[in-house]
N, C-alpha and C positions, 0 to 999 in steps of 0.2 A: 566358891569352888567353881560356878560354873563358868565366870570369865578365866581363872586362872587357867582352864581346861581346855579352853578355848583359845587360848594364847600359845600353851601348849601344844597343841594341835598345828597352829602355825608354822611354829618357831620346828617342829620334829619334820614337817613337812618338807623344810629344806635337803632334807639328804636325799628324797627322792632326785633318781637322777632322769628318769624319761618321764613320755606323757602320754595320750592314747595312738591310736591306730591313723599310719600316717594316709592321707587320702588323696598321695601320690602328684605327678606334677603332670604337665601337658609339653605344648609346644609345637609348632609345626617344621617337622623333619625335611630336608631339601634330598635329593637326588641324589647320583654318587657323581665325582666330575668328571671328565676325559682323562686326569693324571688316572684319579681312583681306578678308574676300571679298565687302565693298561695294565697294573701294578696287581691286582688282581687275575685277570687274564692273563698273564705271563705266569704267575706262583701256579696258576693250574695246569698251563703247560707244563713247569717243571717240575711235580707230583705225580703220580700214579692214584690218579682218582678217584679213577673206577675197580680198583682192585676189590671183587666181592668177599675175599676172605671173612673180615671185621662184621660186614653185613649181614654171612650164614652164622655165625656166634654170636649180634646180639638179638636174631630170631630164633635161635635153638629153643626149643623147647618149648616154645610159644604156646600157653594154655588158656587164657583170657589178656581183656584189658580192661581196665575202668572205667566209666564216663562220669560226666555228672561235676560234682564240685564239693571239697571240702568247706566247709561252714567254723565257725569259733560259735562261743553259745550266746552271743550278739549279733548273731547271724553275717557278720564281714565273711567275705567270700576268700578263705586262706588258699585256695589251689584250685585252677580249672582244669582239669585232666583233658578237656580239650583245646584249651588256649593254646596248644603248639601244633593242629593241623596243620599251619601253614606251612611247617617245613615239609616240602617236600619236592621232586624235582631237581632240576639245576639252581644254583647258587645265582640268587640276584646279584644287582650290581652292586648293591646295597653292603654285601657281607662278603667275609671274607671267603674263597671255595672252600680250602684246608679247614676253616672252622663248620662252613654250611656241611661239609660231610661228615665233622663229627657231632653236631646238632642232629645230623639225620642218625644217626647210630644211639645217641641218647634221647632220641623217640621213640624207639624201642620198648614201650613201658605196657609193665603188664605183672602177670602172676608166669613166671617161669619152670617148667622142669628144668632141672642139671642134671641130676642123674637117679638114680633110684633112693628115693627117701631126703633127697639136697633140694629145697625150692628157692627162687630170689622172688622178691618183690621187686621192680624196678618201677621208677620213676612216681614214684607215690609222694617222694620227696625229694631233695639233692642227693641221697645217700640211699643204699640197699640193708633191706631186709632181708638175710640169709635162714630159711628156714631147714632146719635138721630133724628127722624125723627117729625121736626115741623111740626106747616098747613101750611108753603110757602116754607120751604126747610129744612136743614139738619143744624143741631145744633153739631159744630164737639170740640170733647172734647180729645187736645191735638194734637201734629202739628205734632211728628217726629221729628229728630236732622237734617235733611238737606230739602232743598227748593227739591231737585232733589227727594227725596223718599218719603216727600210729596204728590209732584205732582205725581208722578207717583200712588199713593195710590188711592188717590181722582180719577184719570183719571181711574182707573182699577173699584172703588165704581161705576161710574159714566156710565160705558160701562155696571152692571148688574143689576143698580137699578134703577138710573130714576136719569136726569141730572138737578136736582134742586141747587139751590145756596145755599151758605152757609147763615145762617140767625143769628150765634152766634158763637164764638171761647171761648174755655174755655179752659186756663191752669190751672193743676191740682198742677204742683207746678215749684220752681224754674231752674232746670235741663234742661241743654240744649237737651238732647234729647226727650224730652216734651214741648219745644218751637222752638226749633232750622227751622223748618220748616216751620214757619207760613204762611211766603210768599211763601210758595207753595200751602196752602191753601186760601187764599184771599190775595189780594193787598193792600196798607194802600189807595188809593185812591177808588178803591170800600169799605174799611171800613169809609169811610169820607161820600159817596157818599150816602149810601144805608143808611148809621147810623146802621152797623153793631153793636149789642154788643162782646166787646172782655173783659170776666171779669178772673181776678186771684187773687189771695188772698194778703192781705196787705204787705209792703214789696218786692214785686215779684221783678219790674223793677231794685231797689238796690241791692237784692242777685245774679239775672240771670246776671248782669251786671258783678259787682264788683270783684267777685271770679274770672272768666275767664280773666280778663284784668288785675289784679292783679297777680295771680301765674299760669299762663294761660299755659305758656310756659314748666314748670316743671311737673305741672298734665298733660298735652298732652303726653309730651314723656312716662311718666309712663304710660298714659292708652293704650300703645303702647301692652304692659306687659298685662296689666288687663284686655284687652279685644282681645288678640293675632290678632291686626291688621295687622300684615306681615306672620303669618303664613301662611301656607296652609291651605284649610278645607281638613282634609283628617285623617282617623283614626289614624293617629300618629302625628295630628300638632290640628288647631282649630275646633273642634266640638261643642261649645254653649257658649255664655257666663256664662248662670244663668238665666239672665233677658229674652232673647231673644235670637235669633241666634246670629247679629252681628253689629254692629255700621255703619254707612252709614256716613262715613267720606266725606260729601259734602260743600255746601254753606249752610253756617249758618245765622238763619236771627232770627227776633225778633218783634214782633208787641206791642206796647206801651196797658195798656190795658185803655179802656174806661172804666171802672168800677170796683171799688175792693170790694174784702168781708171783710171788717173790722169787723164784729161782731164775737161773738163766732160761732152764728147761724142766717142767713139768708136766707128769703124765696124770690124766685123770680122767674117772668113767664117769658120763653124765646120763640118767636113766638108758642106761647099756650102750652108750655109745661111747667108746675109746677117742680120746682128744690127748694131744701133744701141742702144749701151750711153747710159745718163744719168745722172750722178754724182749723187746727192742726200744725204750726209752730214749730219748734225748733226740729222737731224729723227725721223724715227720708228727709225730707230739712229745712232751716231757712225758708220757707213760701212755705205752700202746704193746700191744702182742699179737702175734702173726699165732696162728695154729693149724693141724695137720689132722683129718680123719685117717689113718690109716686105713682103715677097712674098707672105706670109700674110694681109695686111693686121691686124694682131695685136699688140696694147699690151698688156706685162706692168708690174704696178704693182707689184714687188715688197709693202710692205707700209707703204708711204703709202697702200694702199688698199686697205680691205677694207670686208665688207658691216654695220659697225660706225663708230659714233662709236670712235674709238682712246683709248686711256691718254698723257696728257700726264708722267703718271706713276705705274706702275703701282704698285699696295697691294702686290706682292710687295719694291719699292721699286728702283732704280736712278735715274740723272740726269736732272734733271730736263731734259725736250724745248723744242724751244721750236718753239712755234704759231705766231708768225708768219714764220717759215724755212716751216716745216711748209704754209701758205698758199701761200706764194710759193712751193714746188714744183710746187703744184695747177696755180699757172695755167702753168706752166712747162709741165707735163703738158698741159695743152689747145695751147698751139701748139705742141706736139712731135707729135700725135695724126694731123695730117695725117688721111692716110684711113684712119685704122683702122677696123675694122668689128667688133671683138673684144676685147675687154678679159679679161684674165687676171688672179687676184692669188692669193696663194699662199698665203691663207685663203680660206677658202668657194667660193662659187660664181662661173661666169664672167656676161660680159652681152655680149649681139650686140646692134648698131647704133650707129651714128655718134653720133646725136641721143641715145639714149640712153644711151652711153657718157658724154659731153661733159655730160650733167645728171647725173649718180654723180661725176664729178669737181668741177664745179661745188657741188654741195651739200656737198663734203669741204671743197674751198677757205672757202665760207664759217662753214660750222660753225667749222674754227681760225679764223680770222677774228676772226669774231663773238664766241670765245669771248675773244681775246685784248684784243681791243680793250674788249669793255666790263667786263673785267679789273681792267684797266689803269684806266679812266673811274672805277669804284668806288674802287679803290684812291687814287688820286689826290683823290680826294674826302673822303680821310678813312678806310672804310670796312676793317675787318678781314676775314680769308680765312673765317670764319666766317659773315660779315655776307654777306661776297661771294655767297658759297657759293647763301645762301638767295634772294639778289638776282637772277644771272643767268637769264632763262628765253628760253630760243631763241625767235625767230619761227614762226611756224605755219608759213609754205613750211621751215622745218628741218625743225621737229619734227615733221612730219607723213610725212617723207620715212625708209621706215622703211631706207634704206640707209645711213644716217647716225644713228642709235638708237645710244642705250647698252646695248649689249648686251657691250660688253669695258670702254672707255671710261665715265666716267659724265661728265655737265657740271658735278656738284658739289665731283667731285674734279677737273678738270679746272683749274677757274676758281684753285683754291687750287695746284697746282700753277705756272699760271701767276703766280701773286702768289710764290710763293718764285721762280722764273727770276728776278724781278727786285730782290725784297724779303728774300728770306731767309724763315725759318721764323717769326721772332721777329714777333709783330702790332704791336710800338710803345709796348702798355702796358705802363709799370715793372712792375708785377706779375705779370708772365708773364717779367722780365728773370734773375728766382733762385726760381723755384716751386717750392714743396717736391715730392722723390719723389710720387708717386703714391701709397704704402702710410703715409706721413708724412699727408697731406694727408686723406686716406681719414679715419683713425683718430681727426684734428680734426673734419672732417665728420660723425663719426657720434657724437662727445660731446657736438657743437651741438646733433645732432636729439635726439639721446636712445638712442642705440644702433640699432643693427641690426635689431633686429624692429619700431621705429619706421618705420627709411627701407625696409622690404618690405612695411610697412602701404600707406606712401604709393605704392608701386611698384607695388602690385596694384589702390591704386585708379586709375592711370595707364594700367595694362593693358587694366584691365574699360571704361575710356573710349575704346581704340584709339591712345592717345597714346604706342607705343613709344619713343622717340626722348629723352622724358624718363624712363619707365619704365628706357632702359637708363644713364641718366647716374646716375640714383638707388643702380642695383643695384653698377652697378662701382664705387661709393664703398663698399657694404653686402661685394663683394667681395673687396675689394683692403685695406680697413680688416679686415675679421672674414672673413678666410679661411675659418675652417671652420665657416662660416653654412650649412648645406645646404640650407637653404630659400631663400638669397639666389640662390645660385649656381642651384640649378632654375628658378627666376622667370626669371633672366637670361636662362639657355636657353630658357624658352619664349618670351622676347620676343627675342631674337635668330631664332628661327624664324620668329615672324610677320614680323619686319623683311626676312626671309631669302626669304619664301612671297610676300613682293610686289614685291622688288626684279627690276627691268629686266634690270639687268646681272649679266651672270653671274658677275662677279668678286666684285662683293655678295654676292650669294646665295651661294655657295659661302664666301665668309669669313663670314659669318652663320653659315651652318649646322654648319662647322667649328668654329665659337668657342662652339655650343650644345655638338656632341657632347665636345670638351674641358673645360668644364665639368661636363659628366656623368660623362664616364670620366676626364680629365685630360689630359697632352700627350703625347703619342707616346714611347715608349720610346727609339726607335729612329729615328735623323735620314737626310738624302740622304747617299749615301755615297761618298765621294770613288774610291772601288775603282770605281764606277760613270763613272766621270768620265777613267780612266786613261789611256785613249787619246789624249784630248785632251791629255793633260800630257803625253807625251811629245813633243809639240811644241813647248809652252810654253817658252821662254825663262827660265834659271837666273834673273835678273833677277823675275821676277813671284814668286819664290817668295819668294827672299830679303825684296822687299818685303813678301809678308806675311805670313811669321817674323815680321821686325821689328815690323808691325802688332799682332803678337800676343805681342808682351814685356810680360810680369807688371811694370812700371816701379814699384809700390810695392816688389818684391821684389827688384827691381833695383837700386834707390839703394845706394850706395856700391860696387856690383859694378864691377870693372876687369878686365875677358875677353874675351882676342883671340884667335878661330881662323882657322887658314886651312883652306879646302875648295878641292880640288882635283880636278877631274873629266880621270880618264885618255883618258877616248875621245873626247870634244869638245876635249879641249886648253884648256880653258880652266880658271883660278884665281881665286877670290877671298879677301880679308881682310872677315873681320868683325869689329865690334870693340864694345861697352858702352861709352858713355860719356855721364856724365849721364843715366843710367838709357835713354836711348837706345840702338837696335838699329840701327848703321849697318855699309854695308859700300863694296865697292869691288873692281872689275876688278886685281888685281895680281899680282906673283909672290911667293908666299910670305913672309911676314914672319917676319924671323928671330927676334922677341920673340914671339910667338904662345906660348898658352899648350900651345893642343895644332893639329895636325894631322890631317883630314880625308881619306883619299883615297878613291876610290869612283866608279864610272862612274854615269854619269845614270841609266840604269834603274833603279839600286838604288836612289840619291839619290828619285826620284819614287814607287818604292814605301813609301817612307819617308815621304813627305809624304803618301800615299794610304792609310798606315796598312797597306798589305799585306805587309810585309817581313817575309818567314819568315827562319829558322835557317840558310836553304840562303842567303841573300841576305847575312847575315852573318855567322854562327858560322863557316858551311862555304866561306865566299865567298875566292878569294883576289883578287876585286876591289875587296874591303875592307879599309883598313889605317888603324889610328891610330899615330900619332905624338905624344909629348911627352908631357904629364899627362893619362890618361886619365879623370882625376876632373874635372880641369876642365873636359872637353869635357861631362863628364858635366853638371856643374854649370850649364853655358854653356848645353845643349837645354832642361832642367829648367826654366828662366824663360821657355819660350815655351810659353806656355797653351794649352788644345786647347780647338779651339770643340765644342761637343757637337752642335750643329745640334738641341738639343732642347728649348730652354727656353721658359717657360712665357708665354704671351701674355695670356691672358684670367684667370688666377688668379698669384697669387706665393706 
């Protein structure tokens, strides 16, 4: 038993998709160049920079701020509250103005008033903690992406206001950094206990679930890029995302909710406070709701609105959105507004006044709009997401309105987003229908030009002219053909920094400057790691896992394979058959088949440390809630074909 357990242990180990805590890259950052910081210097000429309006709204209310540093309980340093002093001042050379002032607007971080009994927490994490103040305690609307910056939020609320309990949790929509924390605000057994309500809008638990456990391991490593989690914070590495300062890459958790908003519109009293729920699905998440205190006079936009142009689809990568749903909530939102005097949103900063609430919505509405429509006008005309790309340019009442800026969002990626919603990836031309690999295609490209130290001639004279954009299509051909160019791959990086040192959006600039320092030192050893993520999956549905096992069967290695197990979880009571067929991973809700080649038994928590890669010796050597049945080589053989994603593979070099 103890080798077979042992083998076992191996062979289940494969489904883990990540590995511990990554410990980041280095690299030495160069200067900005004479193009950069004309191209720079000019965008701030033509903005209104100093406009203090933004500045008096996101110090309103100003009641603390934090110091100090959030910890994991292996003492990794998840959050430095003071890691972003530096911004402050005029905008180096280094960064872009448009984004350094809105970097200075989300250093604003602290424990806020909004108005009598409404507090935010800001900058504890990427996202806000909206606190509502019941008659027996505090009605907290939205968790944070980790249990650790959670707790430490709530613990910081808790030292300046008055230590009443939580009486209601409300997620605003599916996004782990808007649940990811729950259990650091309440416990599901004080939710059992107290008859806490915990409400989210219909769908919640199947999108926060399903996405993450499904392509869980490929969107982590990219949000690596999209939110420069290995960077430095420092004027030439990460200075904002967009949304918030920075992601708090902690223990992830999830709380089931006690009650959904299925209507378009529902009214409901949470320990005496009057809430008007708004269904908005399908648009800035598959399941999110905007709500309204009346009595407060106070509009929460969950994250249809924030003080950014938005991601139609974000470079870390998920489904594509669609813009004109997204539009049509806008205006949905202005005759829902009534007399709000307050607008809330669960990124950045709030805004007081009617009139000027109703123009922040107003300009979001037309942004997707405008973005979608002449989309759509281009495409229809002929025109590729490329062509697109460089065609659409917002009106001046947009682009001028810096509450609507790319500062998460960009409109280049947007406009191309938009053309796959309705086109697909594919542009139309046959020769993009079977295009060779990237490192196939490279290696033709550089015997055309004459090698490698050729196409870096011509990339340095593109450089020295400010012309990155070609400079970098040049190099990744000098890259990806002749890997081990080191002269290609340095160029690259310096012109990904310049691209990086002028970009708006902070999702740019942080995937820029990522893709420099990986080029310099290489890609991270060490991926997001699902041991991270575990609390979450104990919620998750047997169903989402199974799907993506099956997603992750080796099917070259699989052909001619014919292997059926059944898994049988003792504390849920529930069984399923899985089976190979046609190098296919399928399975199925049943009892036991009696041709199976082996049998599974084992309660969920093992089953999930198993999938999180955590399963010690005590979980199955010593476990007697573990048991196999039948050929234990087959089982053996059956895990063996499901591939483990590393969450660490190489983006900018192969």
């Amino acid at each position: 038993m103890k080798k077979i357990s042992y083998m076992l242990l191996a062979a289940c180990t494969v489904l883990a998709a990540g590995c511990s805590k990554n410990t980041g890259v280095g690299g030495a950052a160069g200067e900005a160049t004479p193009a950069t910081i004309q191209a720079n210097t000019q965008l701030a000429k033509d903005l209104k920079l100093g406009d203090p309006q933004d500045f008096e709204d996101a110090k309103r209310g100003f009641i603390a701020r934090p110091n100090g540093k959030v910890l994991s309980a292996d003492g990794t340093v998840l959050h430095d509250y003071d890691a972003y002093q530096f911004i402050e001042g005029q905008a180096p050379d280094t960064v872009n103005p448009s984004l350094w002032r809105h970097a200075l607007l989300n250093a604003q971080m602290g424990l806020f008033k909004v108005t009598d009994g409404v507090y935010q927490l800001r900058g504890f994490d990427i996202a806000n903690i909206t606190l509502i103040e019941g008659k027996s305690g505090w009605i907290v609307v939205d968790a944070l992406t980790s249990r650790e910056s959670a707790s430490a939020a709530m613990a910081f609320a808790r030292k300046h206001l008055s230590d009443k309990p939580v009486t209601a949790l409300i997620f605003t929509h599916s996004h782990a950094d808007h649940f990811g924390g729950a259990l650091g605000i309440i416990t599901p057994e004080e939710v059992a206990k107290r008859k806490v309500p915990v409400l989210a809008s219909a769908g919640f638990m199947e999108e926060s679930t399903g996405e993450n456990v499904m392509v869980g391991s490929a969107m982590g490593r990219r949000s690596m890029y999209q939110f420069g989690k290995n960077l430095e914070r420092s004027a030439k590495g990460n200075v904002d995302t967009g949304l918030g300062k920075n992601v708090v890459y902690g223990a992830v958790g999830i709380l089931a909710p006690t009650q959904l908003i299925t209507k378009p519109t529902e009214e409901l009293v949470l320990d005496g406070v009057r809430f008007v729920f708004h269904n908005v699905p399908g648009a800035e998440a598959p399941a999110e709701m905007t709500f309204a205190v009346p009595d407060k006079k106070l509009y929460g936009g969950a994250e249809n609105l924030a003080m950014t142009m938005h991601n139609l689809l974000p470079v870390r990568g998920a489904k594509v959105r669609d813009a004109l749903r997204w539009s049509e909530y806008m205006q949905q939102a202005l005759d829902q507004l009534s007399d709000a005097e307050i607008y809330v949103g669960q990124h950045n900063w709030p805004i007081w006044g009617k009139a000027r609430i109703a123009e922040f919505i107003t300009m979001h509405r037309d942004v997707y709009k405008y973005t979608h429509d002449q989309t759509v006008r281009l495409l229809n005309a002929g025109l590729t997401p490329r062509e697109i790309a460089d065609k659409v340019i917002l009106p001046k009442s947009l682009s001028s309105y810096f509450g609507t800026r790319g500062y998460y969002g960009d409109l280049r990626h947007n406009t191309k987003a938009v053309y796959q919603f309705y086109m697909g990836a594919y542009d139309g031309n046959p020769a993009n229908l079977n295009p060779l690999p990237p490192q196939e295609s490279a290696k033709h490209y550089l015997e055309l030009i004459g090698g490698a130290d050729k196409a870096v001639a011509a990339a340095q004279t593109a450089y020295d002219k400010g012309e990155y954009r070609w400079a970098a299509e040049l190099l990744n051909q000098a890259v990806f053909g002749q890997p081990d160019h080191k002269g290609a791959k340095e160029l690259l990086a310096k012109t990904y920094e310049q691209m990086g040192y002028m970009a708006e959006a902070a999702t740019w600039r942080n995937s820029y400057l990522t893709a420099a320092a990986e080029l310099r030192n290489g890609p991270p050893t060490k991926g997001i790691s699902k041991s991270d993520v575990i609390e979450m999956l104990h919620q998750t549905p047997i169903e989402r896992f199974l799907e993506a096992m099956a997603a992750g069967l080796n099917g070259p290695d699989a052909e001619g394979k014919d292997l059926k197990v059944n898994l049988v979880l003792t504390d849920t009571k529930e069984s399923y058959v899985l089976w190979i067929e046609n190098a296919v991973l399928h399975f199925k809700r049943a009892e036991p088949a009696s041709d199976a080649n082996a049998t599974l038994t084992l309660t969920k928590p093992i089953f999930v440390k198993m999938i999180a890669g955590t399963a010690g010796v005590k979980d199955t050597l010593l476990s007697d809630d573990l048991k196999i049945g039948g050929s234990k080589m087959d089982l053996v053989r059956f895990f063996g074909l499901i591939d483990k994603a590393p969450g660490t593979f190489s983006i900018v070099t192969k």
